[in-house]
C-alpha positions in Angstrom: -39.7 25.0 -20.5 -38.7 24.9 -16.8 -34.5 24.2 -17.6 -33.5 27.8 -18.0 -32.4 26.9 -21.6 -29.5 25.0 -20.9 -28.2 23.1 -23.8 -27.0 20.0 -23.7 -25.6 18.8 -26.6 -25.6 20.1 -30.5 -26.1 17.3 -33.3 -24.8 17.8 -36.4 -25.2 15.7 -39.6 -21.9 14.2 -41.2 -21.7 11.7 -44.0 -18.9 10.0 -42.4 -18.5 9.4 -39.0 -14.9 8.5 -38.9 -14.2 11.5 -40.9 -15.5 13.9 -39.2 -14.5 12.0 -35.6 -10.8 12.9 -36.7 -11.5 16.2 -37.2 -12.9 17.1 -34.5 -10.8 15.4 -32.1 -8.0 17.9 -33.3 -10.3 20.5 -31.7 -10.0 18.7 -28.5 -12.6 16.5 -29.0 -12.9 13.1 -27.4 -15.3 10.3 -28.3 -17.6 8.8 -25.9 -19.9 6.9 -27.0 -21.2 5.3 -30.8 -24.7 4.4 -30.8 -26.9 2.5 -33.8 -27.6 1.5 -36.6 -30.8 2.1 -35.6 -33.7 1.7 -38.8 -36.7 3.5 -39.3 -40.1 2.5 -41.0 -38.8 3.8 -44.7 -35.7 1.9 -44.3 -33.1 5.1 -43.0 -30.2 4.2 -40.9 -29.2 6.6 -38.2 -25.5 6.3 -36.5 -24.2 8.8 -33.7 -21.0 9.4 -32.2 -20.8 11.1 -28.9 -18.1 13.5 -28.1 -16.9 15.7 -24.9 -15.5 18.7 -24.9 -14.0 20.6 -21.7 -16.7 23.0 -22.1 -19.4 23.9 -23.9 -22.3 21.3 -24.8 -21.4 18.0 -26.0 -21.4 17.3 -30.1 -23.5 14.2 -31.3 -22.3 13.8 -34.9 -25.0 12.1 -36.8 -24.7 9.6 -40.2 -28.1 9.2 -41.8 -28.0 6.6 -44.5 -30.9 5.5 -47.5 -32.2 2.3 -47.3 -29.4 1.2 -49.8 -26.5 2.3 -47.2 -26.0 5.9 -49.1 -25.5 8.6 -46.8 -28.2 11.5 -46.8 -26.2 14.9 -47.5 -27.8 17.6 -46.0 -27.1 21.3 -47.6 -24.2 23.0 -46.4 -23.1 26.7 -46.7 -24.0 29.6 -44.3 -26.8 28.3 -42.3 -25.8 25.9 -39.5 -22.8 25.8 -38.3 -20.4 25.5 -34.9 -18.2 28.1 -33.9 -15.5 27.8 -31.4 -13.6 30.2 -29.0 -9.2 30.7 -29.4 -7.5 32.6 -27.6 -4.8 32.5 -29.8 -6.0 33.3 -33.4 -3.1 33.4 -35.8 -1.6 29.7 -34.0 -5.5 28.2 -34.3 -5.7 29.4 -37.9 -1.9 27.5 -38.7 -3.1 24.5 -37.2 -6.3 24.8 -39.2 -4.5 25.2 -42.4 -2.2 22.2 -41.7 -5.0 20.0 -41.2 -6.1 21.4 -45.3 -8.7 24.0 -44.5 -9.0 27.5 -44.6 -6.1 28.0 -47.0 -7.6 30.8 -48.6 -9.5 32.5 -45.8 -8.8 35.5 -44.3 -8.9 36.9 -40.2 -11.3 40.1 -40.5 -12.1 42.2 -37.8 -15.4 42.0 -35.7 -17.0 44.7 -35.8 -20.3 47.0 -34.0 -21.0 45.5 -30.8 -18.4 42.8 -31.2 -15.7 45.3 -31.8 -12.6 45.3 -29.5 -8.9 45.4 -30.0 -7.8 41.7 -31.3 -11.8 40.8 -31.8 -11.5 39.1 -34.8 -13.4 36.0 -36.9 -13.0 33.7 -39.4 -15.2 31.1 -41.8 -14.2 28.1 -43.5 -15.3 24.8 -44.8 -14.9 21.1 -42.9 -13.7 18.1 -45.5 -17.1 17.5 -46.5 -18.1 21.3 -47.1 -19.8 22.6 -44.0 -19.0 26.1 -42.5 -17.0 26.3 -39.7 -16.2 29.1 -37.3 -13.5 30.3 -34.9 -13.6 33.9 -33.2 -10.8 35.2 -30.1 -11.9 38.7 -28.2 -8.9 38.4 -25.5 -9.9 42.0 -24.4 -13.9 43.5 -23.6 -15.4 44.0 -26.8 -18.0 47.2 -27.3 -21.2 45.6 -25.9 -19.6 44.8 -22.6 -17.7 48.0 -22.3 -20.9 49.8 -22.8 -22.0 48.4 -19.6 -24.8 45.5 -21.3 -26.3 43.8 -17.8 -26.1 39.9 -20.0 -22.7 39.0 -21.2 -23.0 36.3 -23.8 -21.9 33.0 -22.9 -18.0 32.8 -22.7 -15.4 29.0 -22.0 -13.3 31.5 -20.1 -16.3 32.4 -17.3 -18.9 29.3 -18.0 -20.5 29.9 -14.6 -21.5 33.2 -15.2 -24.3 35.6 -16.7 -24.5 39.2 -15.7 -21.2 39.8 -14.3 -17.2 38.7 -15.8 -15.9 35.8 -14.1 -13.1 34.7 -12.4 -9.1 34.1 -14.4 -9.5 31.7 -17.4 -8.0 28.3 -16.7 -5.9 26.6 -19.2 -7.2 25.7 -22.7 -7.7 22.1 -23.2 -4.6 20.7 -25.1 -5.2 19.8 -28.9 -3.9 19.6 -32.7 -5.9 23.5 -33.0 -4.5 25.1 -30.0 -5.9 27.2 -27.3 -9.3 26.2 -28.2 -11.8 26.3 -25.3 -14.9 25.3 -26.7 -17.7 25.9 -28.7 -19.2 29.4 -28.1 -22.2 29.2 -30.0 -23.9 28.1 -32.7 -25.2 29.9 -35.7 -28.4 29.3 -37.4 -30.6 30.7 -40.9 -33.7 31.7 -39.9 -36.6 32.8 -42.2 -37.6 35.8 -39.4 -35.1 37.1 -37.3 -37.5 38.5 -34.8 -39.9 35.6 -34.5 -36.7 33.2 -34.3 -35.2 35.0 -31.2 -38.9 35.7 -29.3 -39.3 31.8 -29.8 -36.2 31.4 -28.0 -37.2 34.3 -25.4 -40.1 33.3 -24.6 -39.9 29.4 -24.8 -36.6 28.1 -24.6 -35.5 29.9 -21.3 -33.5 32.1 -23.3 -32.1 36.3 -23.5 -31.2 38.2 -26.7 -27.8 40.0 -26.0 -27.5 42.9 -29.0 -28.5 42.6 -32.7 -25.8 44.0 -35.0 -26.8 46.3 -37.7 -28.7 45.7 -40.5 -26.1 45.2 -43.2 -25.9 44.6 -47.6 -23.3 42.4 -49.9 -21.8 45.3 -51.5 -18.4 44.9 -53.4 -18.1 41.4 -52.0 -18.3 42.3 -48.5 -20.8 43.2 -45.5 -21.2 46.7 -45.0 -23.4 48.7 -42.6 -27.1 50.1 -43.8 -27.2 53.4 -42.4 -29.8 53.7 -39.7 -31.4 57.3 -41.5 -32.2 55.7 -44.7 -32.4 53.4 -47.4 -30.2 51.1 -48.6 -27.6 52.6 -50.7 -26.8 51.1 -54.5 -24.3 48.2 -54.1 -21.2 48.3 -55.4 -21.4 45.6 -58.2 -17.5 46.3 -59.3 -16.2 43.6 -57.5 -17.4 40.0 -58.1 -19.1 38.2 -56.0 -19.0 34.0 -55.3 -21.0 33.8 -52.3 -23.9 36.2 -52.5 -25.8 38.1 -55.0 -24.9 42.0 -55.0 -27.7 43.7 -52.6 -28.1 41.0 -50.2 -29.1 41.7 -46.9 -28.6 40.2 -43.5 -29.8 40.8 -39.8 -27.9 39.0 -37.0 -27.8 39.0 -33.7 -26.8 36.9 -30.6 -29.2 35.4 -27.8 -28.2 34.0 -24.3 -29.2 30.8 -23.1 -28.0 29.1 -19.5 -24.6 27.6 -20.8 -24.3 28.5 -24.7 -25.4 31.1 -27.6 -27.6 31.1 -31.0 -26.7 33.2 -33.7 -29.9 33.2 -35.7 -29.3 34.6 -39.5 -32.3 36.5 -41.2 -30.7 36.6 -45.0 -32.8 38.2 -47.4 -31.6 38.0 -51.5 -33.2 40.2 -53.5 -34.6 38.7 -56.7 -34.8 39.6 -60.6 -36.3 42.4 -59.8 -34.3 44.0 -57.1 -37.4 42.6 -54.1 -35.5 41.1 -51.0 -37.0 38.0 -50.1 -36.0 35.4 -47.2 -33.5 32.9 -48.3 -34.3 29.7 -45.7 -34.4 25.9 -46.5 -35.8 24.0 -43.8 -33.3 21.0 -44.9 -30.3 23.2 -44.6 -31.5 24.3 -40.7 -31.5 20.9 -39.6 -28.4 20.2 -40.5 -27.6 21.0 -36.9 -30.1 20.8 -34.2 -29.6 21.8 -30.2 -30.6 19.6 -27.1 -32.2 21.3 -24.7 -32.5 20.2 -21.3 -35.9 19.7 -19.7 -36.9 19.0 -16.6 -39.6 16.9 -16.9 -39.6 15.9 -20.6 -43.5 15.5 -21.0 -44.3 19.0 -19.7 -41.1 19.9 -22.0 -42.9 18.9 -25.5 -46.0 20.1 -23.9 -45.0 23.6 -23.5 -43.4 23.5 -27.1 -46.2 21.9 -29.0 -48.5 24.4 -27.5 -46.1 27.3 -28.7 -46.0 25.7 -32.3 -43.3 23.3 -32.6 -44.4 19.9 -34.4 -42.9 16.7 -34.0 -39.9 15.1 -35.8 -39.5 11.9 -36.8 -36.8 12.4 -39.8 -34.1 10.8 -37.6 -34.8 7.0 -36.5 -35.1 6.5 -32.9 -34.0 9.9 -32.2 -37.3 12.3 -31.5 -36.9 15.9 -32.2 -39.1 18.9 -32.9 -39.3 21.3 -35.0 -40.2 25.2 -34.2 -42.8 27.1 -36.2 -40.2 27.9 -38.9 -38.7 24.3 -39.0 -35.6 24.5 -36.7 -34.7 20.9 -35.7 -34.2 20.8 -32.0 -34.2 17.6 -28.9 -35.6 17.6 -25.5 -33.1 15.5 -23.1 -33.2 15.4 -19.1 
């Protein structure tokens, strides 16, 4: 890929586009284009909606109806999903709750190389059940006071990579305020390290830092220590999102203009063995746009490295990387 992996756009599956038009739009969102139906051979109906942000790639939300006019659902949960940058958390996360989300969610603390005073995250579910992000670091967080040469992607300095850029402009005014864009998107992977060399070495792409490995223990992440094996969860406290002993491996790569935040997620079965929890449907419920540029020697380079074509979404040609992430070529 010759386009310094610079993305584009990020689609996302909705099953309603009206819906999910409306909710977006109160993250600043504004439509600008609504293409389709277009049909495919088995009868599928594909409808987009374009919409602009001030910064960060454009979201193409995506309705993918049966041949009787059902929409598809794709899986939702903690695979895909967008996450935005506030600078303001607690006035983001009231907006968010007025608008029927998040009501039971809780601000936590980032933490390892994330960590910084005010660094802080929080999940929670659209309308329709998808995960949703926001995060605020209004002061250097621990990777970027440690001196790291690549600063992820940041709204606040869009035009920069190895250096912190100039004063933050105003965010863009919305219904969830202080919101300056997406800031990345994260994604299940089945292998954390062959996910993040594919987008090293073939999407024009950097990984930042890696966070520890970490377990479900109690109901909450906590750190594996580094000289050792895992210790025995803590199985006191129930559980409704994971099984007690899971492990994850996350980290964060670089590319021109946004972030990935592949998600190696490993669930140990009956008999206590971790095994990689990844459903290719579930990864394509979101898929980025790449910019190539020629678009030919684009595919090219990303058959040859693996990928296979896509045709799941009429008229709209994707591929797919050796562990089935949907992504789209665009000049």
């Amino acid at each position: 890929m010759s386009a310094g992996g610079s993305v584009t756009a990020l689609g996302m599956l909705v099953p309603d586009l009206d819906q999910a038009g409306r909710l977006f739009a109160a993250f600043g969102y504004r439509e600008q284009e609504r293409s389709g139906p277009t049909a495919g051979e088995d009868g599928r109906i594909l409808r987009t909606a374009r919409l602009a942000l001030a910064n960060g790639p454009d979201l193409v939300i995506e309705r993918l109806d049966d041949a009787g006019g059902a929409p598809l659902l794709p899986h939702w949960g903690l695979d895909s999903h967008p996450c935005w940058y506030v600078d303001d958390m607690d006035a983001a996360v009231a907006a968010v709750r007025r608008l029927g989300m998040a009501a039971e969610n809780t601000v936590l603390d980032r933490f390892a190389a994330e960590e910084g005073p005010g660094s802080t995250y929080i999940h929670f579910d659209s309308p329709w059940g998808m995960d949703l992000e926001l995060i605020s670091n209004p002061n250097p967080v621990a990777y970027e006071i440690e001196g790291a040469e690549v600063l992820l992607w940041h709204p606040s300095r869009p035009d920069t990579w190895r250096v912190a850029g100039p004063p933050p402009q105003p965010a863009p005014r919305a219904a969830v305020p202080t919101n300056r864009g997406t800031v990345h998107m994260g994604m299940r992977v089945p292998d954390f390290d062959q996910a993040t060399r594919f987008f090293e070495q073939h999407l024009g792409c950097e990984l930042v830092f890696r966070l520890p490995r970490m377990m479900r223990s109690g109901g909450v992440w906590t750190v594996i220590p580094d000289d050792g094996p895992a210790p025995e969860p803590d199985r006191s406290v129930p559980d409704q999102r994971f099984p007690h002993g899971t492990q994850i491996r996350i980290g964060f790569v670089r590319c021109a203009n946004f972030n990935f935040e592949p998600m190696e997620l490993l669930i140990p079965d009956r008999d206590g063995i971790l095994k990689p929890a990844f459903d290719p449907q579930a990864a394509q419920v979101m898929h980025p746009v790449f910019r190539a540029d020629s678009l030919p020697g684009g595919e090219a380079g990303l058959l040859a490295a693996g990928a296979i074509r896509d045709h799941s979404l009429p008229g709209s040609p994707r591929l797919l990387t050796p562990w089935g992430q949907a992504l789209g070529l665009g000049s």
